[in-house]
C-alpha positions in Angstrom: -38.4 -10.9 -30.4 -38.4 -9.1 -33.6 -36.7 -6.0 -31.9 -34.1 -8.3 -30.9 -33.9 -9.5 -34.3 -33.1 -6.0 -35.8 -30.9 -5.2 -32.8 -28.6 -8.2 -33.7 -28.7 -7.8 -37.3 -27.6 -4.0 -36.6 -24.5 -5.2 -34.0 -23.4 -7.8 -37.7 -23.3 -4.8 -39.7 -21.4 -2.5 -37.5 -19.1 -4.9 -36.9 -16.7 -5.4 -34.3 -14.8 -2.2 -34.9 -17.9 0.0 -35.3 -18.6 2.7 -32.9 -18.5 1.7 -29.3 -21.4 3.5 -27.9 -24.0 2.1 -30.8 -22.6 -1.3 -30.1 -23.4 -1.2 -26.3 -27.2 0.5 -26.8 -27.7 -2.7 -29.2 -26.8 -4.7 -26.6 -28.9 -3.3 -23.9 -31.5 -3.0 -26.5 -31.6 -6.8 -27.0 -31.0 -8.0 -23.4 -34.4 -5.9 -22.2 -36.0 -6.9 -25.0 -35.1 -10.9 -24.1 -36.0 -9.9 -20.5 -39.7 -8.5 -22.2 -40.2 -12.0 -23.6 -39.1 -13.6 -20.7 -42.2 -11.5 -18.6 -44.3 -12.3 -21.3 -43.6 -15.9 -21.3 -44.2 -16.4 -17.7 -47.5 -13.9 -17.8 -48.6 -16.4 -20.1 -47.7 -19.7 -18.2 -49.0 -17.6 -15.5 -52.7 -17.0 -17.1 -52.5 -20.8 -18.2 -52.0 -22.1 -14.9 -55.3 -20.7 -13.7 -57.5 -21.3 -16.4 -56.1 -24.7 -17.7 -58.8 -27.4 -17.4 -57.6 -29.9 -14.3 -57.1 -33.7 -14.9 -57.0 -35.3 -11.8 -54.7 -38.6 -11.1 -52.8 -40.4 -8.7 -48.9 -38.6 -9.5 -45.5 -39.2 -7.8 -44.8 -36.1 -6.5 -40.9 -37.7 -5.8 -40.8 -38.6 -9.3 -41.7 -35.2 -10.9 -39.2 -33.5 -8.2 -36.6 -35.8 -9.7 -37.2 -34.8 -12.9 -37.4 -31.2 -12.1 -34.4 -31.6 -10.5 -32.4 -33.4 -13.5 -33.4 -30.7 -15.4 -31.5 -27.7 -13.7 -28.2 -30.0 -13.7 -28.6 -30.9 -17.2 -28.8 -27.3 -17.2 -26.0 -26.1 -15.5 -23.8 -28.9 -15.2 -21.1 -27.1 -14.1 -23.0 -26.3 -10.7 -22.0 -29.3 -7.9 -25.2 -29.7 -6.3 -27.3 -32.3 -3.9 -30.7 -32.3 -4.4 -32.3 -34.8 -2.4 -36.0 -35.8 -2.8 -37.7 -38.3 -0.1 -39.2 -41.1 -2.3 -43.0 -42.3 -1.6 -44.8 -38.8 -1.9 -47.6 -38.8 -3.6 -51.4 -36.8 -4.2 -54.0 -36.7 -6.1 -54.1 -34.0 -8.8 -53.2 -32.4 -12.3 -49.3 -34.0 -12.7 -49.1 -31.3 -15.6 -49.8 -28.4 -13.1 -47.2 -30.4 -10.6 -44.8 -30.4 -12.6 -44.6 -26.8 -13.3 -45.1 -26.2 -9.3 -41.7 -28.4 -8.4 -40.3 -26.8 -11.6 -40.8 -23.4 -10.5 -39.7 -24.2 -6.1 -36.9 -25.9 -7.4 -35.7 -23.5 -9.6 -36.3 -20.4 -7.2 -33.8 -22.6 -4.6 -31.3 -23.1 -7.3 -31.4 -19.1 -8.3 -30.7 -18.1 -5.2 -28.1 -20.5 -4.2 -25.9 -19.0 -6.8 -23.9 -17.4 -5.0 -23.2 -20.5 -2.7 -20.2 -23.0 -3.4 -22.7 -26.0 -3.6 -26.8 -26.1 -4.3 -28.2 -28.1 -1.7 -32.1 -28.4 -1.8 -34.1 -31.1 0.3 -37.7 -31.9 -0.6 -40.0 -34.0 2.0 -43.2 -34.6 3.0 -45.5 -36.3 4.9 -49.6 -37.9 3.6 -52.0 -35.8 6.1 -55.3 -36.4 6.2 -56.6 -36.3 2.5 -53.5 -34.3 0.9 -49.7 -34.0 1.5 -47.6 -31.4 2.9 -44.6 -31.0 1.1 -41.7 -29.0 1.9 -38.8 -27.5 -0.1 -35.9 -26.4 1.6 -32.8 -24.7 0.5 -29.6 -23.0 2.1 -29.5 -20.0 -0.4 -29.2 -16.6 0.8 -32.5 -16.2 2.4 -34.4 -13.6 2.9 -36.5 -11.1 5.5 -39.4 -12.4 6.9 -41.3 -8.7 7.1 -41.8 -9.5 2.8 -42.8 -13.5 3.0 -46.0 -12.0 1.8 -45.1 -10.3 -0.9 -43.0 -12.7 -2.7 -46.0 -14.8 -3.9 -47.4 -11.6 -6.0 -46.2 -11.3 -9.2 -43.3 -8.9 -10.5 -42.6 -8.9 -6.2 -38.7 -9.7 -6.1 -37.1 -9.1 -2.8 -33.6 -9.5 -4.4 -31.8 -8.5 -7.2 -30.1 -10.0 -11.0 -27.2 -10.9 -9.3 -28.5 -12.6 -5.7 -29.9 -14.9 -8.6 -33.9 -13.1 -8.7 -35.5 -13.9 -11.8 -38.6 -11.9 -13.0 -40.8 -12.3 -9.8 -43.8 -14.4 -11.6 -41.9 -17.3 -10.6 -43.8 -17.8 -7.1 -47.5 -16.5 -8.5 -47.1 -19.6 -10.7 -47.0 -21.6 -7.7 -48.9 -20.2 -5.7 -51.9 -20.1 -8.5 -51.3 -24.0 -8.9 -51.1 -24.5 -5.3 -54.6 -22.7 -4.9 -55.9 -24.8 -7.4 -55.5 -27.5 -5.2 -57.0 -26.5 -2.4 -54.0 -25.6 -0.5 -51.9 -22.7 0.3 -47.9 -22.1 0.3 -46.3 -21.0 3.5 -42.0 -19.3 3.6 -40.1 -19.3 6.1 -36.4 -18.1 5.8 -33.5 -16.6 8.4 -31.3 -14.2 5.6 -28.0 -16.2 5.1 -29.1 -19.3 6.3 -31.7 -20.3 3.2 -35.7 -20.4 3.0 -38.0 -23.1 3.6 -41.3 -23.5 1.5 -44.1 -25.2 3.3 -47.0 -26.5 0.1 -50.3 -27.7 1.8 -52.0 -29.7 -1.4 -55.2 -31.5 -1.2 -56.6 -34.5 -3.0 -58.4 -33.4 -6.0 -61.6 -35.7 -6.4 -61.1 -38.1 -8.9 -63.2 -38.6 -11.9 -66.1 -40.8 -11.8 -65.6 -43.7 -13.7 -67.5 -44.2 -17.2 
């Protein structure tokens, strides 16, 4: 951030008519030093999501997925988009970790819908045995099946910037979160026809009562 900072304060001082070259190294000095902070923010969030303390509850997974999904058209309003969320879902477990884990599916099938005319993203699921299997399903771009594996690994992207790829720590978070709750994430996808996320989450055993 402070490298930024000097970067921009250089690009006042030369000035709109200062010397072309210096004024495009500040700017590709700045946006990989944003993109730093960006890896650092999510290395962080990242670390946090597997040592945070859990805090198990009853939480409305449909609610949080609403939420989540307010958030990215509050966002980007300009973006028409149906996101439909099936309404009853619930499990027992940290809604602070949830949340983060619906933020993070969600946003992965909004990134790589961008180059779609419309974001459409369905999220169901179904009470099985003592947990819920939730699924997130978009018709974004896709992608190969021979690298489902490596997408839940962090800094693994299997697309570029401009397919909508952000900086590949994305899916660890989840996939940490989802391992904290005894369950494990599953992709499926056909390139140019979207990807499917298949989240297996067991009941976390409540607190006893004081």
């Amino acid at each position: 951030r402070a490298i930024d900072g000097f970067a921009a304060r250089l690009s006042r001082q030369l000035g709109a008519d200062g010397d072309a070259a210096a004024i495009e190294t500040l700017a590709r000095i700045s946006a990989t030093s944003a993109r730093m902070a960006g890896l650092m923010d999510g290395l962080l969030e990242l670390a946090r999501a597997g040592r945070i303390e859990l805090r198990p509850m009853r939480v409305d997974v449909s609610m949080l997925a609403d939420w989540c999904a307010a958030e990215l058209q509050d966002a980007d309003p300009g973006r028409e988009a149906v996101i439909e969320v099936q309404q009853g879902l619930e499990v027992i477990g940290d809604e602070r970790l949830l949340k983060t884990l619906l933020a993070q599916l969600l946003r992965n099938a909004w990134r790589f819908s961008a180059t779609r005319p419309r974001v459409q993203i369905d999220v169901s699921g179904t009470r099985d045995g003592n947990g819920l299997a939730l699924v997130v399903r978009d018709h974004g771009i896709g992608f190969e099946m021979t690298y489902a594996e490596k997408m839940l690994e962090p800094f693994q992207r299997l697309h570029g910037s401009d397919d909508g790829a952000g900086d590949g720590i994305g899916l660890a978070i989840a996939d940490t979160i989802v391992s904290r709750h005894g369950g494990n994430i599953r992709a499926e996808s056909v390139p140019g026809e979207g990807a499917t996320f298949h989240v297996r989450l067991q009941d976390l055993p409540m607190p006893e009562a004081r």
